[in-house]
Structures are given as C-alpha cells and as structure tokens.
C-alpha positions as CSV (number, residue, x, y, z in Angstrom):
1,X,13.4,3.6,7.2
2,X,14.0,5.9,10.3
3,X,17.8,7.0,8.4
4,X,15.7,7.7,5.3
5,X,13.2,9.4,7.3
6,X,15.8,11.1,9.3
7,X,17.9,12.2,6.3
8,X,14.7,13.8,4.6
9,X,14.0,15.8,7.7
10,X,17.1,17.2,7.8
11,X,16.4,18.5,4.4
12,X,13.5,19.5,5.4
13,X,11.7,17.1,2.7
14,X,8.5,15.5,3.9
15,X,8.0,12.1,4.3
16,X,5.5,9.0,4.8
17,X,5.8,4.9,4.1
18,X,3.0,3.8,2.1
19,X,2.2,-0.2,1.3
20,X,0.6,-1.6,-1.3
21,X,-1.7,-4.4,-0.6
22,X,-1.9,-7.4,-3.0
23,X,-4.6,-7.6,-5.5
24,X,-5.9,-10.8,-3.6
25,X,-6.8,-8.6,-0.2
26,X,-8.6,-6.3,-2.1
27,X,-11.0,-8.0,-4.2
28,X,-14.1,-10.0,-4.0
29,X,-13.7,-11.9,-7.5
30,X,-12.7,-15.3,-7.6
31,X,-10.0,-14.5,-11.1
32,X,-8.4,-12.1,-8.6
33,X,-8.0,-15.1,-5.8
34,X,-7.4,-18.0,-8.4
35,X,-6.1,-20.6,-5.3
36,X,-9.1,-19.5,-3.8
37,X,-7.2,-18.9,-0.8
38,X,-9.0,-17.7,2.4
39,X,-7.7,-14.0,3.8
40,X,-8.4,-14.4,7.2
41,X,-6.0,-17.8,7.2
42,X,-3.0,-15.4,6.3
43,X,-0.6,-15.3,9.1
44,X,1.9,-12.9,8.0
45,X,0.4,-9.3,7.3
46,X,3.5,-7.2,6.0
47,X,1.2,-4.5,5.7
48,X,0.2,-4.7,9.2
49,X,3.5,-5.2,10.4
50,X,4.7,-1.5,8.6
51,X,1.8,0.6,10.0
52,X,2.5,-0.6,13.6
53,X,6.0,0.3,12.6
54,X,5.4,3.4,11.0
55,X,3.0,4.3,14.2
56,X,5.5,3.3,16.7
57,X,8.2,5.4,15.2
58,X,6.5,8.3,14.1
59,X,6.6,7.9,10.3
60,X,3.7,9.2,8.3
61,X,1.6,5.4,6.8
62,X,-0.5,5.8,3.8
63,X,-2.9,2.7,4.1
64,X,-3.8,2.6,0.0
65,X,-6.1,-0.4,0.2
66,X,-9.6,2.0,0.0
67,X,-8.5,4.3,-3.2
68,X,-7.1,0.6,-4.6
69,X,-10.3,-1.8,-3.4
70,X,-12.4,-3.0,-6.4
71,X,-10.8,-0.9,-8.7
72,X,-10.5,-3.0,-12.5
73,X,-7.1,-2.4,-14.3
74,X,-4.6,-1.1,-11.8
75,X,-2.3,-4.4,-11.3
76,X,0.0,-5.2,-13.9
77,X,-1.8,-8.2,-16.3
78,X,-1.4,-11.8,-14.4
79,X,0.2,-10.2,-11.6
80,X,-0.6,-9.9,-8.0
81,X,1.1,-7.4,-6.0
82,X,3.0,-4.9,-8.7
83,X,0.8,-1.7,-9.9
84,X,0.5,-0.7,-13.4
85,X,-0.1,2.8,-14.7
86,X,-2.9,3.2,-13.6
87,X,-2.5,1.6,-10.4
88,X,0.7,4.0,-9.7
89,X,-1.8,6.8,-10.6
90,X,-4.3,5.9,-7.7
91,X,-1.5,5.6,-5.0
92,X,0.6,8.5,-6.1
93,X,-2.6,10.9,-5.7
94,X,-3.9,9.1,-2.2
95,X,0.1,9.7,-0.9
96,X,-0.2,13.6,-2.4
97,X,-3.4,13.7,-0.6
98,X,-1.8,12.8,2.4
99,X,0.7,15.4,2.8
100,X,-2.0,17.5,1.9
101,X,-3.6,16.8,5.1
C-alpha cells in the first residue's frame, strides 16, 4: 500500500484506501446475519486493522460503513462482503466525496 501510494504521488494522482464492511456489520436484520452470529464476539476487525494502518502511515481511509448501513440491494444476491451495482455506486460517490474534501 505505501509503493502504491508512493507511486501515485509521484504522479501526482491522489490517493485514499477505502474498506468495505460485510453486509453482516451493517445490518440489523436477522436474513442479513443468518448464523445469527453476535458482532461484538468478532475478534479479527480487518477493517479496523487498515484504518489504524492507513492513519499511521498517512494514507487517506474512506470508512464506507454510514453511506452502506441499512441500505436494501447493494450486496450481490446471497452474498456477504462483495457489492453489486448499486453497492459500487454508493462507495464510488462517498470515495469522490472524499477527495472532494
């Protein structure tokens, strides 16, 4: 990430890491959670994990969990973690926003 971050400066291209939680961490409903598996046992937060990095090494973190949270239709059907269309849609205007900013 810091080559690729590196690089694009050079070029003077701007740059920021953006995550993209699972549909499970967003959502109250209990079809979106089927294992019924409680968020505050989950040990491993990647998400976490690459703000602190982004923070700690200067790189620009789009957290995309409000413009996603509760939102119907943006995951690709029966999966948890890859956006659809419309889900692409949401984060790619939240990251434009960003440089924006």
């Amino acid at each position: 990430l810091d080559e690729f971050r590196n690089e694009l400066a050079r070029r003077n291209i701007e740059f920021a890491a953006a995550g993209i939680p699972s549909r499970f961490e967003l959502s109250e409903k209990s079809s979106d959670n089927p294992r019924n598996f409680p968020i505050d046992k989950i040990r491993i937060r990647p998400l976490e994990r690459m703000e602190k990095y982004a923070q700690k090494n200067d790189i620009p973190y789009v957290d995309l969990s409000s413009a996603l949270k509760n939102k119907d239709n943006v995951f690709i059907n029966g999966d948890y973690s890859h956006l659809n269309k419309q889900g692409n849609a949401l984060a790619a205007k939240e990251i434009f926003k960003s440089f924006k900013e």
